[in-house]
C-alpha positions as CSV (number, residue, x, y, z in Angstrom):
1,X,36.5,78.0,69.0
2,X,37.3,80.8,66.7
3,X,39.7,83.7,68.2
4,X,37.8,86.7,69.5
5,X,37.9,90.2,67.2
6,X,37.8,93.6,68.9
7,X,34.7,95.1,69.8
8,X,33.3,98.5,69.7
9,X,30.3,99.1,72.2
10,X,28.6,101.7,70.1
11,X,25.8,104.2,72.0
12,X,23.8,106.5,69.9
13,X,22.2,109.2,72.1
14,X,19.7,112.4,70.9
15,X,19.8,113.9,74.6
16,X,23.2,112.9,75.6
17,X,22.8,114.0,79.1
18,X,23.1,112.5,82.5
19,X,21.5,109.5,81.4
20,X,24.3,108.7,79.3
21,X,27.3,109.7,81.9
22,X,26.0,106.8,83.5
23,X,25.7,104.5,81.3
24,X,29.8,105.1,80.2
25,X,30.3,105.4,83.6
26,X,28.9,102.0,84.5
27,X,31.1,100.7,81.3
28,X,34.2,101.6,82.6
29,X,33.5,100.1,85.9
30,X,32.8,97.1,84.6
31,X,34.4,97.0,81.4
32,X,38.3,96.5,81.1
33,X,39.7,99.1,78.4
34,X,36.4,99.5,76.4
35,X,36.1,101.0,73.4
36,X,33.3,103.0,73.0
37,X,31.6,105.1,70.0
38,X,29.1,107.5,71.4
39,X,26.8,108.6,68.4
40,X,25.2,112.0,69.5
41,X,22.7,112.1,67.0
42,X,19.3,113.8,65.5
43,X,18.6,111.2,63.4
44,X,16.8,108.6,65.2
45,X,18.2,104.9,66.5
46,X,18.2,102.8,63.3
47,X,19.8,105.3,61.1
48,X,22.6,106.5,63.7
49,X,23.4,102.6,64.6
50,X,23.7,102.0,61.0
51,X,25.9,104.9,60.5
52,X,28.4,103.9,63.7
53,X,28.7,100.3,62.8
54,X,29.8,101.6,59.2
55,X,32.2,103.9,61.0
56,X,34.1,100.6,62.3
57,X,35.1,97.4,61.3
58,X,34.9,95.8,64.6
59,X,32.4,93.6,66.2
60,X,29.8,95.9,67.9
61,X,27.8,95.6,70.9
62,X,25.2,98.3,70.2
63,X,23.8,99.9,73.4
64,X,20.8,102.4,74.5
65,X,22.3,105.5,76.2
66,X,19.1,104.9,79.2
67,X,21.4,101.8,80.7
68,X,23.6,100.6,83.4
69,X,25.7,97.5,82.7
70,X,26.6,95.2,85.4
71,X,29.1,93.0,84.1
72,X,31.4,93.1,81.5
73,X,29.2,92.7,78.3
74,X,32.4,92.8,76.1
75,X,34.1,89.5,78.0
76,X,30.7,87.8,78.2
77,X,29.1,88.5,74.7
78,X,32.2,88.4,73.0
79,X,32.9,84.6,74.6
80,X,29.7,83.2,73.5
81,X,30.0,84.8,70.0
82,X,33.0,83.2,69.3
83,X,32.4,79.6,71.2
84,X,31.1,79.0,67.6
85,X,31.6,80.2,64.3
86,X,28.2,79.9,63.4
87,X,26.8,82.6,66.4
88,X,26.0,86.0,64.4
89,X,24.1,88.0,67.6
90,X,24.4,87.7,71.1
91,X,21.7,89.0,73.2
92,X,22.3,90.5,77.1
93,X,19.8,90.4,80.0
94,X,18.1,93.5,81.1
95,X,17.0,94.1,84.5
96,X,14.9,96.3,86.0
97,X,15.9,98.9,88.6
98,X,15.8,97.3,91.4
99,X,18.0,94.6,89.7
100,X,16.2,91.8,91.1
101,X,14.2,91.2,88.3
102,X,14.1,90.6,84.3
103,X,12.6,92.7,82.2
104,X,13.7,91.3,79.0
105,X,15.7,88.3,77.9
106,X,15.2,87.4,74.0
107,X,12.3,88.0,72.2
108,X,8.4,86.2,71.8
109,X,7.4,86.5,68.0
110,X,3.6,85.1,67.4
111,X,2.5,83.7,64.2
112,X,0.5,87.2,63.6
113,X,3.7,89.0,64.3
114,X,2.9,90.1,68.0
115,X,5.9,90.6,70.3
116,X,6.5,89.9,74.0
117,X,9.3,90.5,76.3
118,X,10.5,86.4,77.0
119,X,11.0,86.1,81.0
120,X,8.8,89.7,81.8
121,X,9.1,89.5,85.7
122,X,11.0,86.5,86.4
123,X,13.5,86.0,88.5
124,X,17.3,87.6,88.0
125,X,19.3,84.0,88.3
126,X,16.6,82.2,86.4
127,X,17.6,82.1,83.0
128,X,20.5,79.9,81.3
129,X,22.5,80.3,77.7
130,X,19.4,80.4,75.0
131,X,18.9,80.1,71.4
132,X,16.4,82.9,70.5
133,X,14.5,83.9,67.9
134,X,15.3,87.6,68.1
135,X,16.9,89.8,70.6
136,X,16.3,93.4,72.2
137,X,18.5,96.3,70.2
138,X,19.4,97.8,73.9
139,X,22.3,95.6,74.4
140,X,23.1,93.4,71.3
141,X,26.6,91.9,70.4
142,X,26.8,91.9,66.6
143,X,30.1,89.9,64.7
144,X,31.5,91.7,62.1
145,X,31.2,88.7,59.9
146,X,27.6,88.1,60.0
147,X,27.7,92.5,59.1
148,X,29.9,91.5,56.1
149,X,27.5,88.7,55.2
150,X,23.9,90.4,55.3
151,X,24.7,94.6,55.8
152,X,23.0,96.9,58.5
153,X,19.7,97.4,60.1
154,X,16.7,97.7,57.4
155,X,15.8,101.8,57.3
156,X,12.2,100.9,56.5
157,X,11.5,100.8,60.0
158,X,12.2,104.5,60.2
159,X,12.5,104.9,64.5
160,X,13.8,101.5,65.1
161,X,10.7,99.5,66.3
162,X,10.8,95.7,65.2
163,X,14.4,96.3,63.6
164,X,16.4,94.4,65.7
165,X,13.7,91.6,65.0
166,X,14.0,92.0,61.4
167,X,18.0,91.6,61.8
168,X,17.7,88.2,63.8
169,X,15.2,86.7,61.2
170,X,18.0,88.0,58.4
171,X,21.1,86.7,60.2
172,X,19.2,83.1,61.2
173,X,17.7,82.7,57.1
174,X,21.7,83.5,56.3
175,X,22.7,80.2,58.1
176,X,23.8,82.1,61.6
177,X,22.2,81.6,65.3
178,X,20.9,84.3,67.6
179,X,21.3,83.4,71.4
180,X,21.5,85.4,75.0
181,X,23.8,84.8,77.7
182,X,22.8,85.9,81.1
183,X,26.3,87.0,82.1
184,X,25.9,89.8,80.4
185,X,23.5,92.0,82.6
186,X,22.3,95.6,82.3
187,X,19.6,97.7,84.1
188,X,17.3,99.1,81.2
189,X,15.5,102.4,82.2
190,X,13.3,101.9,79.2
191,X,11.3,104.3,76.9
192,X,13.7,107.2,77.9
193,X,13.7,108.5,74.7
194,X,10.8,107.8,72.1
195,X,8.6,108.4,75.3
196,X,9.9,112.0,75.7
197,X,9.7,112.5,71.9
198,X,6.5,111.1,71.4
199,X,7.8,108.5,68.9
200,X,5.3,105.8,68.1
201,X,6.9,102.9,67.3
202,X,4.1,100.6,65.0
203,X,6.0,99.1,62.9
204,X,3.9,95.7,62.9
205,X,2.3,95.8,59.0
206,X,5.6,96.5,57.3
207,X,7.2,93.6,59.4
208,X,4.1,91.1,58.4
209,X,4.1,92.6,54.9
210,X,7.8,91.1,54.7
211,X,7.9,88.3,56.9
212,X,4.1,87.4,57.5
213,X,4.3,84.2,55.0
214,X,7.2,82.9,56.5
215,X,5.5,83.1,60.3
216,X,2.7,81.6,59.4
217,X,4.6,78.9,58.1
218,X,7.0,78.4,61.0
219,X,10.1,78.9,58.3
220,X,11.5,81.7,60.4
């Protein structure tokens, strides 16, 4: 087992209102002595994540500013990262409100480059430690060594839609896993900003137009 690194939980926020006091709130309730980098920013999600984890050399959990975390993410995402060497991204389980239910834990990708939300609905203790594909940006534990090894998000996907995707396929074709741990639990009060912005997120032709062979051919 490799020896855990620091860890920065990193939140980039445009509104940076009371949505966000209680999300920091939540992290230092649950949390012991978190670091946090709050990136209050006009510049979208992808390019203000990008710009924070350049602004540390830790290991980053990156985190929406419209959540609640119920556990400590940095203990649980932090353990799984570094029970092996070859772990680049750790995923958390979101919940929905009323916490009894998830709402997202890893990510479907279909062979036309479709998504779907992997356990939509299902109960909150139903879910184990899971190799995934690709894992939702709200709560994602990135190493600083797999950073190191293939660089930041991909900008082409201007609002963030499909990026996090993108990053998994990157991280797993560099020779490092993606996997979830449901110890690490959040409440996700989804589409708090691109809904109020009006940002569409269609990203799906530039995915397919970089990773569409590879889909079809079940290489990634």
């Amino acid at each position: 087992m490799e020896q855990e690194k620091s860890c920065t939980i990193v939140i980039p926020t445009y509104f940076g209102n009371k949505m966000l006091h209680n999300c920091i709130v939540s992290i230092f309730e649950k949390v012991q002595s978190p670091k946090i980098y709050v990136y209050k920013n006009d510049i979208g999600w992808l390019k203000a994540c990008n710009e924070a984890i350049k602004n540390t050399q830790d290991d980053v959990i990156l985190l929406n500013d419209d959540t609640v975390v119920l556990t400590d993410i940095v203990r649980e995402m932090s353990r799984l990262a570094y029970s092996d060497e070859k772990i680049g991204i750790v995923g958390g389980k979101a919940l929905s409100p009323n916490q009894d239910t998830i709402i997202n834990y890893g990510i479907y990708i279909a062979p036309d480059g479709n998504t779907a939300h992997k356990y939509f609905g299902q109960r909150r203790n139903s879910v184990k430690v899971e190799t995934q594909k690709a894992v939702e940006g709200s709560c994602m534990f990135i190493k600083r060594d797999l950073i190191n090894a293939i660089g930041v998000f991909d900008e082409i996907y201007t609002n963030g839609y499909r990026a996090e995707v993108d990053y998994a396929f990157r991280a797993r074709v560099g020779g490092f896993k993606c996997v979830s741990t449901p110890k690490a639990e959040y409440v996700h009060f989804t589409s708090q900003t691109s809904g109020p912005l009006g940002i569409v997120n269609d990203t799906h032709e530039i995915f397919m137009q970089k990773w569409g062979t590879a889909l079809k051919l079940g290489k990634v």
